[in-house]
Gaussian input, Z-matrix of N, CA and C with variables (Angstrom, degrees):
# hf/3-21g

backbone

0 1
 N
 C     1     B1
 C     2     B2     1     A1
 N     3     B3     2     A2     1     D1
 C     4     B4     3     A3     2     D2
 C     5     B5     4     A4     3     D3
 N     6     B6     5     A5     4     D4
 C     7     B7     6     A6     5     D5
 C     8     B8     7     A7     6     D6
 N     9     B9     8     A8     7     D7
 C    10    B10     9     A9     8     D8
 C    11    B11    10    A10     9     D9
 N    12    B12    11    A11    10    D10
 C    13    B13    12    A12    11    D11
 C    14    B14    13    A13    12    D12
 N    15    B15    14    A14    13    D13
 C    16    B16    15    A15    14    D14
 C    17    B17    16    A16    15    D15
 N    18    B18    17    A17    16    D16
 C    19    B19    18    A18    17    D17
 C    20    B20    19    A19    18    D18
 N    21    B21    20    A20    19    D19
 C    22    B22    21    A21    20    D20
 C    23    B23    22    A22    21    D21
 N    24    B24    23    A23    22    D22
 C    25    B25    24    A24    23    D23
 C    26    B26    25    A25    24    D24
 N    27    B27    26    A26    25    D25
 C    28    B28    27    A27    26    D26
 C    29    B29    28    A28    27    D27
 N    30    B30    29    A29    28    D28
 C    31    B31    30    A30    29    D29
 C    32    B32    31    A31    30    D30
 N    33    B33    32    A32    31    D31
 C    34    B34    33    A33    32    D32
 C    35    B35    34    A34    33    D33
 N    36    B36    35    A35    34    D34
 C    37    B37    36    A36    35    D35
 C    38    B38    37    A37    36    D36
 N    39    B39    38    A38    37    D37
 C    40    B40    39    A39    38    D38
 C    41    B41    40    A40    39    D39
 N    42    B42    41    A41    40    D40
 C    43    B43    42    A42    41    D41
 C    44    B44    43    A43    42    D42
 N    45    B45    44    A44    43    D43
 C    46    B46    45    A45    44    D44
 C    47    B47    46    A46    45    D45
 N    48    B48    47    A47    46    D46
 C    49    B49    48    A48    47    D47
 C    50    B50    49    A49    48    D48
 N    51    B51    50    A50    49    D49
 C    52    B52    51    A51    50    D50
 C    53    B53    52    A52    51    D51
 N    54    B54    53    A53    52    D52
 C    55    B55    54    A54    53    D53
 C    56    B56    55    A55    54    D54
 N    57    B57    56    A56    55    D55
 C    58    B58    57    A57    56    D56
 C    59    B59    58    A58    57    D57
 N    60    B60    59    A59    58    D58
 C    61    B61    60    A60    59    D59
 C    62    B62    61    A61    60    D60
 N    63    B63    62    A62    61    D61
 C    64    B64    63    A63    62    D62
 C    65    B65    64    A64    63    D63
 N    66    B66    65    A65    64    D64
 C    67    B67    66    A66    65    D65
 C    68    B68    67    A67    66    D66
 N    69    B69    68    A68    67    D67
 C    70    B70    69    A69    68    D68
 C    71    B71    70    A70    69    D69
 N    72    B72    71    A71    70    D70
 C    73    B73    72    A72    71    D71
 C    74    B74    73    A73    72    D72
 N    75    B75    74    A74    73    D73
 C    76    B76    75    A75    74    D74
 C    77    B77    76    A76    75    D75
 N    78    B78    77    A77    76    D76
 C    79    B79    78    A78    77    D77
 C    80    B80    79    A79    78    D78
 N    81    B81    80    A80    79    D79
 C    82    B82    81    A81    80    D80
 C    83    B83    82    A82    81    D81
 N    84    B84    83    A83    82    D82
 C    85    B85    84    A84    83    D83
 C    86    B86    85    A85    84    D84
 N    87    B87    86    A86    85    D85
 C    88    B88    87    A87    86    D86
 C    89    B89    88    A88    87    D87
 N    90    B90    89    A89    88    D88
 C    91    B91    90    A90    89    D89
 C    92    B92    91    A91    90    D90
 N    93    B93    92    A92    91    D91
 C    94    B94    93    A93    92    D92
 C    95    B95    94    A94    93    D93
 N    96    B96    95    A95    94    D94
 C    97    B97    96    A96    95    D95
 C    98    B98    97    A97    96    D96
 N    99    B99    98    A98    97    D97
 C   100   B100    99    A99    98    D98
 C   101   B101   100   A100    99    D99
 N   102   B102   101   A101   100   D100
 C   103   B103   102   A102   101   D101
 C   104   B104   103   A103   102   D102
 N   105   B105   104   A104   103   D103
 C   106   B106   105   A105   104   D104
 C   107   B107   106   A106   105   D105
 N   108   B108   107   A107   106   D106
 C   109   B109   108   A108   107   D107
 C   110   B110   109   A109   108   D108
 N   111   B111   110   A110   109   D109
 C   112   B112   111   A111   110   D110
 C   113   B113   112   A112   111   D111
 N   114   B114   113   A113   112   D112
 C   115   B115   114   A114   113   D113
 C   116   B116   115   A115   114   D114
 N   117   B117   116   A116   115   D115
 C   118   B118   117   A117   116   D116
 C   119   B119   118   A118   117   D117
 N   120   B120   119   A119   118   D118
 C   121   B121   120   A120   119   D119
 C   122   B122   121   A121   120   D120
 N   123   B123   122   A122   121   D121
 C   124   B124   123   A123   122   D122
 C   125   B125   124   A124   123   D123
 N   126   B126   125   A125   124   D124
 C   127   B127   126   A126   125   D125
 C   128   B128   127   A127   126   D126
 N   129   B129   128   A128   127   D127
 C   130   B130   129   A129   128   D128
 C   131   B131   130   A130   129   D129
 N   132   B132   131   A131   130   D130
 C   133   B133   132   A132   131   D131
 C   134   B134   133   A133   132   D132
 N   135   B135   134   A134   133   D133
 C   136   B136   135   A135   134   D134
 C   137   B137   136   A136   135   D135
 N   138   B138   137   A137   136   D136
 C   139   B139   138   A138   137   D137
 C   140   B140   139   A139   138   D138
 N   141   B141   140   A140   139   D139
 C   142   B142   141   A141   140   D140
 C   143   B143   142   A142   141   D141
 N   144   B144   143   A143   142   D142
 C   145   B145   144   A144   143   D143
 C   146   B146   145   A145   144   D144
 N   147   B147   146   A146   145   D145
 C   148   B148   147   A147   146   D146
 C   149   B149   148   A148   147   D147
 N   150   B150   149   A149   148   D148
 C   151   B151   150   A150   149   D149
 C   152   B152   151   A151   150   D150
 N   153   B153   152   A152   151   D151
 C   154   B154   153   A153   152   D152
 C   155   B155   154   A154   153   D153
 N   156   B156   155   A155   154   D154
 C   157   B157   156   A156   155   D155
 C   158   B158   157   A157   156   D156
 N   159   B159   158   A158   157   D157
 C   160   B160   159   A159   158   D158
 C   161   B161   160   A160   159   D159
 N   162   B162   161   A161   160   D160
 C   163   B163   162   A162   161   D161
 C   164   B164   163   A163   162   D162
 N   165   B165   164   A164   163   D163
 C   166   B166   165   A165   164   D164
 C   167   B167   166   A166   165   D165
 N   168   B168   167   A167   166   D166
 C   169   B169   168   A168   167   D167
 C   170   B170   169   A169   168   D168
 N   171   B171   170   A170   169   D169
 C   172   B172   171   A171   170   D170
 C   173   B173   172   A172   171   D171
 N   174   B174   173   A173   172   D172
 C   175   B175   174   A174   173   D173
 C   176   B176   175   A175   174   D174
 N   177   B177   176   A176   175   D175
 C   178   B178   177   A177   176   D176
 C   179   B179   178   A178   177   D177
 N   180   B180   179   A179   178   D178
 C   181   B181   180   A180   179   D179
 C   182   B182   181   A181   180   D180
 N   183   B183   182   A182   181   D181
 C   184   B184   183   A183   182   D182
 C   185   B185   184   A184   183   D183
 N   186   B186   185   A185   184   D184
 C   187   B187   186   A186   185   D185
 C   188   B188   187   A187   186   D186
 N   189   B189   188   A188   187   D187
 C   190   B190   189   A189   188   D188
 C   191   B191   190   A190   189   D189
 N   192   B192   191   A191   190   D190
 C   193   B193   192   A192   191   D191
 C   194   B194   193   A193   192   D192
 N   195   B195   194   A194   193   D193
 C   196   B196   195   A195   194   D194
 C   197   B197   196   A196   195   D195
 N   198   B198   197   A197   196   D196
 C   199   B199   198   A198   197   D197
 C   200   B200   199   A199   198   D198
 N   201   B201   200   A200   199   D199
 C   202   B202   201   A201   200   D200
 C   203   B203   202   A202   201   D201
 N   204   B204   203   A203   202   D202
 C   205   B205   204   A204   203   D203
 C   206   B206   205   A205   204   D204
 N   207   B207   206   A206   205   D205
 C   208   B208   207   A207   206   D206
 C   209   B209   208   A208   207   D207
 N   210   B210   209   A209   208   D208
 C   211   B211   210   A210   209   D209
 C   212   B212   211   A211   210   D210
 N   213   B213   212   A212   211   D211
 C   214   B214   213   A213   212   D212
 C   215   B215   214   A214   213   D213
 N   216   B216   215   A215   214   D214
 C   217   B217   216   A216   215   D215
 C   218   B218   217   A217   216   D216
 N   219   B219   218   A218   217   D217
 C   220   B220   219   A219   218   D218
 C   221   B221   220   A220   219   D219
 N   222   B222   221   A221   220   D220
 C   223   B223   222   A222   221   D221
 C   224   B224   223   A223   222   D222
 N   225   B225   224   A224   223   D223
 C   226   B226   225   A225   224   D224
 C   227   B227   226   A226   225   D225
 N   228   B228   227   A227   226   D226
 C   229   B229   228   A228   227   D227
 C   230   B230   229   A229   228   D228
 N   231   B231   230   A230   229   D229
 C   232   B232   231   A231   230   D230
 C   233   B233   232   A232   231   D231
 N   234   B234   233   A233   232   D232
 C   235   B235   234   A234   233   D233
 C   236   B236   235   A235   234   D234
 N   237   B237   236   A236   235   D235
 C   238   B238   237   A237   236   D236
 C   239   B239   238   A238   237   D237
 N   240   B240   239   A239   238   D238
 C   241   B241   240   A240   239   D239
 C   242   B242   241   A241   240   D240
 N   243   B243   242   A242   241   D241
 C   244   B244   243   A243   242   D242
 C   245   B245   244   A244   243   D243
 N   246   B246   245   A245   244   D244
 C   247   B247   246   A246   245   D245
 C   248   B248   247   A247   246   D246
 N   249   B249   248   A248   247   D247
 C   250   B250   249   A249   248   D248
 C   251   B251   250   A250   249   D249
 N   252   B252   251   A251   250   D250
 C   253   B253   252   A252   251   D251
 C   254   B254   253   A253   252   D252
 N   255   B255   254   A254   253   D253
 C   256   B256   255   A255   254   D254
 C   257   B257   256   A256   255   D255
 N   258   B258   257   A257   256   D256
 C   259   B259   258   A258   257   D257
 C   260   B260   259   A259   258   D258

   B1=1.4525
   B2=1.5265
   B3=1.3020
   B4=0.9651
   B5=1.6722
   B6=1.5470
   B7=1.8497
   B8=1.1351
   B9=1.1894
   B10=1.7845
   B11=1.6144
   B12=1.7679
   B13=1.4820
   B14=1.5516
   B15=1.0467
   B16=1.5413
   B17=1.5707
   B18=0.7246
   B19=1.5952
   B20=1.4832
   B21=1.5199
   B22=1.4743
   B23=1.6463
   B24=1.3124
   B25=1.5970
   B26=0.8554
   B27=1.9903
   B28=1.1767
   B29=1.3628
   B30=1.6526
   B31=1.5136
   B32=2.0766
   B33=1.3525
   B34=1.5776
   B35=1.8575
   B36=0.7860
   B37=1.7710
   B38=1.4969
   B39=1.5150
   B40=0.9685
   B41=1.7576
   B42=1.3593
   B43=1.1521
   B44=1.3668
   B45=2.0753
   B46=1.7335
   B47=1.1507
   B48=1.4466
   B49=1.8149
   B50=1.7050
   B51=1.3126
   B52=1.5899
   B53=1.0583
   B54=1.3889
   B55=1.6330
   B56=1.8340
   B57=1.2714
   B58=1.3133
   B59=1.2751
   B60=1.6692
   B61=1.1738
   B62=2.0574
   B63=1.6708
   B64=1.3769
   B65=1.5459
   B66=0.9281
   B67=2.2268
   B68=1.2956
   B69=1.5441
   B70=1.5945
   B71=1.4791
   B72=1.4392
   B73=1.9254
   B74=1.4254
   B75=1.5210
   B76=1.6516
   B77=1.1799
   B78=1.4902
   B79=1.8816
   B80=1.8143
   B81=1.4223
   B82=1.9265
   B83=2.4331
   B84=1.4553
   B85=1.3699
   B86=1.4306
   B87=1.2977
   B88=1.6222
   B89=2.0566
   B90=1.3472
   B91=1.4904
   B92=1.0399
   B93=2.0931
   B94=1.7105
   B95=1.4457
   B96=1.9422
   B97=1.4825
   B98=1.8155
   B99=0.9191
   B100=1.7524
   B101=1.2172
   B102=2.3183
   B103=1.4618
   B104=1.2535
   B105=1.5374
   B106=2.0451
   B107=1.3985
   B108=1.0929
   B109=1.7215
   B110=1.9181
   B111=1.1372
   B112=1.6153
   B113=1.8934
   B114=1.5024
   B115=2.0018
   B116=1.8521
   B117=1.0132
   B118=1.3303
   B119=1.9086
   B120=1.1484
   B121=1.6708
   B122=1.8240
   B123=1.2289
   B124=1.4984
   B125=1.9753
   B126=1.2130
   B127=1.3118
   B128=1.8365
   B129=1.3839
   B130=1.7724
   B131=1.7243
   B132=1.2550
   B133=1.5687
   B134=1.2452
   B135=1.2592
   B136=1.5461
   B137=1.5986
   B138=1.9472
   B139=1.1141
   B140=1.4921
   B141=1.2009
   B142=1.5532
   B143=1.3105
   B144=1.0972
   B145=1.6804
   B146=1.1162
   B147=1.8686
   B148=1.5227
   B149=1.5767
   B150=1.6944
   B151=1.2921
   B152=1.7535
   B153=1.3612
   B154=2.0527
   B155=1.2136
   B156=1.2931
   B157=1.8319
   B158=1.8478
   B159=1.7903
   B160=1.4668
   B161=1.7465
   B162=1.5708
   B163=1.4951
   B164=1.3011
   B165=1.1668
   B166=1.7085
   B167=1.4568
   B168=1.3204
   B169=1.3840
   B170=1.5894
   B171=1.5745
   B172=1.2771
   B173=2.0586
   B174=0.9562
   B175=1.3708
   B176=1.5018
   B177=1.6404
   B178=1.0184
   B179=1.4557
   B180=1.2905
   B181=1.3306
   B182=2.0397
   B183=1.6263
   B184=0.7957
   B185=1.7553
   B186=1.2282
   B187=1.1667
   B188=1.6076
   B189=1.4233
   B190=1.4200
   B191=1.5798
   B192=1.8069
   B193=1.4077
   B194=1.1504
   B195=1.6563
   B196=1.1126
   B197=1.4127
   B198=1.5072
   B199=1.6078
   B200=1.4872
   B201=1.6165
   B202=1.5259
   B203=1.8531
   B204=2.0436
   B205=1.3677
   B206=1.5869
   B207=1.2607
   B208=1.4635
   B209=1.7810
   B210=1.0123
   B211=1.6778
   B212=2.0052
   B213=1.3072
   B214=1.6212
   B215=1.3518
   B216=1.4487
   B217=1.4734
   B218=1.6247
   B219=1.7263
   B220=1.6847
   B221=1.4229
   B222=1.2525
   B223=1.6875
   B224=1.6188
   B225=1.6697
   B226=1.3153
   B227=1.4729
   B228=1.2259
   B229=1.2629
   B230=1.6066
   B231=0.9635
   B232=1.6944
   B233=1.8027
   B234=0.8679
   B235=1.5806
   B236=1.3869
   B237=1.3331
   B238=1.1689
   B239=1.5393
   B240=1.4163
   B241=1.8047
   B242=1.9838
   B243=0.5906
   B244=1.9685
   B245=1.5696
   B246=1.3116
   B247=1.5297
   B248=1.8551
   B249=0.7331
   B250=1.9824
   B251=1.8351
   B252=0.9629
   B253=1.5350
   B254=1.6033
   B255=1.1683
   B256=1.6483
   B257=1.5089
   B258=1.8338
   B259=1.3165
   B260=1.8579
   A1=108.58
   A2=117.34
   A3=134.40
   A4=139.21
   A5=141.64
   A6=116.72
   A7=102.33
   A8=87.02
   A9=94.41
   A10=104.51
   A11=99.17
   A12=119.20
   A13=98.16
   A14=101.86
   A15=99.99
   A16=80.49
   A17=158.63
   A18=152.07
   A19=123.98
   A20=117.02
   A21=101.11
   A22=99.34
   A23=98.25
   A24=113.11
   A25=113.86
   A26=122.99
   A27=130.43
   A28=107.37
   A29=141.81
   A30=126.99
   A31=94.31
   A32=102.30
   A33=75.98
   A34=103.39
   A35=119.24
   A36=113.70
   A37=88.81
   A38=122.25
   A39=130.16
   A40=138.00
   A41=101.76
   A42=88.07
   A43=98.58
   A44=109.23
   A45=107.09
   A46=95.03
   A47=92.24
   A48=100.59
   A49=108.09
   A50=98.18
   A51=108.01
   A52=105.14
   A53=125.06
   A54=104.79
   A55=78.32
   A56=126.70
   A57=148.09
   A58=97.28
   A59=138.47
   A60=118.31
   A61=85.53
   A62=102.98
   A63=99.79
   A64=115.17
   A65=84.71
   A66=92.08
   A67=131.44
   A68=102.47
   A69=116.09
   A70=125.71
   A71=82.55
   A72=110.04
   A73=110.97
   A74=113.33
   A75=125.85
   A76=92.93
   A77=97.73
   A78=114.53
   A79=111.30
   A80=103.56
   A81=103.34
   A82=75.85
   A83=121.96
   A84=75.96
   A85=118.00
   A86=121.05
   A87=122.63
   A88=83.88
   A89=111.69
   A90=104.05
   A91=89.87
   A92=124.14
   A93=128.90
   A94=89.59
   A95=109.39
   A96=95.02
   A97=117.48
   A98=96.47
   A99=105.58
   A100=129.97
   A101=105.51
   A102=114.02
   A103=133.52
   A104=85.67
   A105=105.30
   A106=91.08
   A107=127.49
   A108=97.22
   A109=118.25
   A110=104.55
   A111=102.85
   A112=96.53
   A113=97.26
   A114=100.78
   A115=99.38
   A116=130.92
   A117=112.24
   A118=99.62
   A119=105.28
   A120=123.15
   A121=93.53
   A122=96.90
   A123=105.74
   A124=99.76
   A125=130.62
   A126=137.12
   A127=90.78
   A128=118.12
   A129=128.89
   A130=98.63
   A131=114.00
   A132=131.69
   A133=128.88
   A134=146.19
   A135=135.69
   A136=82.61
   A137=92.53
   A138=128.49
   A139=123.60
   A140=132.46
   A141=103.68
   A142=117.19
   A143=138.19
   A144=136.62
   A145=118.17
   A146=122.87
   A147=114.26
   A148=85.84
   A149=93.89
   A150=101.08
   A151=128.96
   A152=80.72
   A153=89.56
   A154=108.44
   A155=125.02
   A156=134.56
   A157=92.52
   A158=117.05
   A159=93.33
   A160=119.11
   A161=86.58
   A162=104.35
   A163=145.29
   A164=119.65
   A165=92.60
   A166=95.51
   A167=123.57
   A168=133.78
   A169=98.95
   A170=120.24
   A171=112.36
   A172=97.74
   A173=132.15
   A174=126.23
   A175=109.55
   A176=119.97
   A177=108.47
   A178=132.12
   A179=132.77
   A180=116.65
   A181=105.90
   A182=102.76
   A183=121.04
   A184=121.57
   A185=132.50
   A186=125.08
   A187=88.33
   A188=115.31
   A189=124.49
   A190=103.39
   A191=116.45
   A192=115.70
   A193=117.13
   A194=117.18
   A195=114.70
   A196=108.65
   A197=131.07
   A198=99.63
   A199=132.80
   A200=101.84
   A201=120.27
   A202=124.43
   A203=74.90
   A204=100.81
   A205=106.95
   A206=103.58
   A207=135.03
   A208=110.21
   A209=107.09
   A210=138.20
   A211=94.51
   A212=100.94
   A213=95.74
   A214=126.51
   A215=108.73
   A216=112.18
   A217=98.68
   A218=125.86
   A219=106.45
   A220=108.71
   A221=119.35
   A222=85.66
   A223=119.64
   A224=111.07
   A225=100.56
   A226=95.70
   A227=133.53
   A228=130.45
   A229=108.77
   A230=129.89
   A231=139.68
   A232=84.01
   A233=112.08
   A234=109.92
   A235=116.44
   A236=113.16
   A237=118.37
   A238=116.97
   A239=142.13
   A240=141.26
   A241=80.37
   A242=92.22
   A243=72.15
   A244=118.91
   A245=109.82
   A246=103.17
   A247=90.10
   A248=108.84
   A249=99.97
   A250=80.24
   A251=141.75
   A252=130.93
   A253=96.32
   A254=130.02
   A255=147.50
   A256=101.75
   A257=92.91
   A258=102.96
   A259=108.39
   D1=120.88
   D2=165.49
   D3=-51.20
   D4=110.16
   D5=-179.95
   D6=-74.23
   D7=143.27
   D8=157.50
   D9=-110.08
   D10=165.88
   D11=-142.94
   D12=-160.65
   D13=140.76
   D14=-177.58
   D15=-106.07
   D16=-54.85
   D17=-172.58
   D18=-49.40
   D19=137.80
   D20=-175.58
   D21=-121.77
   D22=121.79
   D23=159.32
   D24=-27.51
   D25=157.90
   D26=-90.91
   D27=-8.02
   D28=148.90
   D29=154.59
   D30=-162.42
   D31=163.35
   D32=179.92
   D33=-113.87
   D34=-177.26
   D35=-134.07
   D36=-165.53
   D37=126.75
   D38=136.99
   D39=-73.79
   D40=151.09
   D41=-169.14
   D42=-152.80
   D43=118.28
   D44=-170.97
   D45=-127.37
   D46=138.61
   D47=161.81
   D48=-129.56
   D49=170.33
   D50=-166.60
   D51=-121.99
   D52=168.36
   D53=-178.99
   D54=177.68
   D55=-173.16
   D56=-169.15
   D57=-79.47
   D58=166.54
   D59=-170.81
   D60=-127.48
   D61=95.17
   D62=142.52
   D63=-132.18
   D64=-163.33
   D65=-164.51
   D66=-50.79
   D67=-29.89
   D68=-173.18
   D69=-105.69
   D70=-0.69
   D71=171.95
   D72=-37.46
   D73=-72.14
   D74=-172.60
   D75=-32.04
   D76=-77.05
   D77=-161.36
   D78=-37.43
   D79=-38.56
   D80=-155.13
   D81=-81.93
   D82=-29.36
   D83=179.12
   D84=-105.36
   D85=33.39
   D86=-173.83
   D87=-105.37
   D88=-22.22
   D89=-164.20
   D90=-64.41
   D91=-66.18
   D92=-153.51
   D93=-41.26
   D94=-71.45
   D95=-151.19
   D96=-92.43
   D97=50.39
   D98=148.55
   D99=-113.30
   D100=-7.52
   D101=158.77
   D102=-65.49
   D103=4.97
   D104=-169.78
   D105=-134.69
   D106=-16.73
   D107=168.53
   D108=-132.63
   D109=164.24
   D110=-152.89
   D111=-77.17
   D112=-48.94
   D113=-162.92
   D114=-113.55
   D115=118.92
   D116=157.03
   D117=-100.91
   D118=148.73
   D119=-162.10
   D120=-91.05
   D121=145.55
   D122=-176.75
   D123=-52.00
   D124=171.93
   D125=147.24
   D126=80.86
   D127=-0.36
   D128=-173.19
   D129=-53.02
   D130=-54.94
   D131=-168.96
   D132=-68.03
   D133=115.50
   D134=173.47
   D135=-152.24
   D136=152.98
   D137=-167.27
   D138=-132.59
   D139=133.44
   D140=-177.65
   D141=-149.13
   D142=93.04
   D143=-174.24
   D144=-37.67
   D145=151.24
   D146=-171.49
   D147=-89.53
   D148=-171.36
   D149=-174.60
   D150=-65.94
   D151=-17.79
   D152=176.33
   D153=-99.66
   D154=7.35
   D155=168.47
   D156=71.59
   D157=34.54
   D158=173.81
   D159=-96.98
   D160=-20.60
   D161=171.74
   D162=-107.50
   D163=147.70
   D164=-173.12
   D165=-123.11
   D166=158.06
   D167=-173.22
   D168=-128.88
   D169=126.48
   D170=-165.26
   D171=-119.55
   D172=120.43
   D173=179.93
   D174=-100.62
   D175=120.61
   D176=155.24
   D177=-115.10
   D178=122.78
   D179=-175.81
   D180=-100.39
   D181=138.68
   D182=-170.86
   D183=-128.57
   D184=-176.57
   D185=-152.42
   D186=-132.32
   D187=93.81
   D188=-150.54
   D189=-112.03
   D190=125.45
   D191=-164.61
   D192=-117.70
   D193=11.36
   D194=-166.74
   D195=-161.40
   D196=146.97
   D197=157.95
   D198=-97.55
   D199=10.97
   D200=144.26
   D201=-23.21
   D202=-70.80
   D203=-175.17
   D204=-42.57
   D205=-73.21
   D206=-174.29
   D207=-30.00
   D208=-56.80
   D209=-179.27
   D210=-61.99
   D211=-60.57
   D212=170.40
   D213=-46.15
   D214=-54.78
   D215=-162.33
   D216=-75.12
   D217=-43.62
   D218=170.26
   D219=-56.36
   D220=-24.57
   D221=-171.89
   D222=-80.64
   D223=-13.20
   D224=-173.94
   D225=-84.08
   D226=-22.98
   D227=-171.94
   D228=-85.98
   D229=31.62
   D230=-177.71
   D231=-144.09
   D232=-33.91
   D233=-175.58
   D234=-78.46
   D235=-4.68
   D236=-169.71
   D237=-103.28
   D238=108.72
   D239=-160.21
   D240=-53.92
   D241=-33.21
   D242=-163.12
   D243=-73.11
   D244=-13.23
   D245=-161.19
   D246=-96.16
   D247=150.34
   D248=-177.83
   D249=-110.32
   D250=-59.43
   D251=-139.02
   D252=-137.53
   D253=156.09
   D254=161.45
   D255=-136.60
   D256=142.73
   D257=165.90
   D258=-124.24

């Protein structure tokens, strides 16, 4: 049995998670999901504090081939104490 997917492989894909807003945040979620993907492209990363500077929201868009892939990288990032939320 086959998934269905409204998405078509190769495609590029954002990908945000939230988490508390201190310094090493970006970095701990560009690390998980680059264990799932081979190249992230320069300009891949943006970040953006909420309005009370408690959170930080980190977006990465990536060059996504699967919904394997996809399915991997939320789970380490829900797996992770730091990330509070994924989108």
């Amino acid at each position: 049995m086959s998934e269905e997917t409204l998405l078509e492989f190769p495609c590029q894909f954002p990908i945000k998670a939230m988490g508390k807003n201190m310094p090493e945040f970006d970095q701990i979620v560009v690390e998980l999901i680059r264990a799932h993907v081979d190249d992230l492209h320069e300009g891949a990363v943006t970040s953006k504090q909420s309005k009370g500077g408690k959170y930080l929201s980190v977006t990465v868009v990536i060059e996504a081939v699967s919904r394997a892939q996809l399915d991997a990288i939320y789970q380490s990032l829900t797996d992770s104490p730091h990330v509070l939320m994924a989108l």
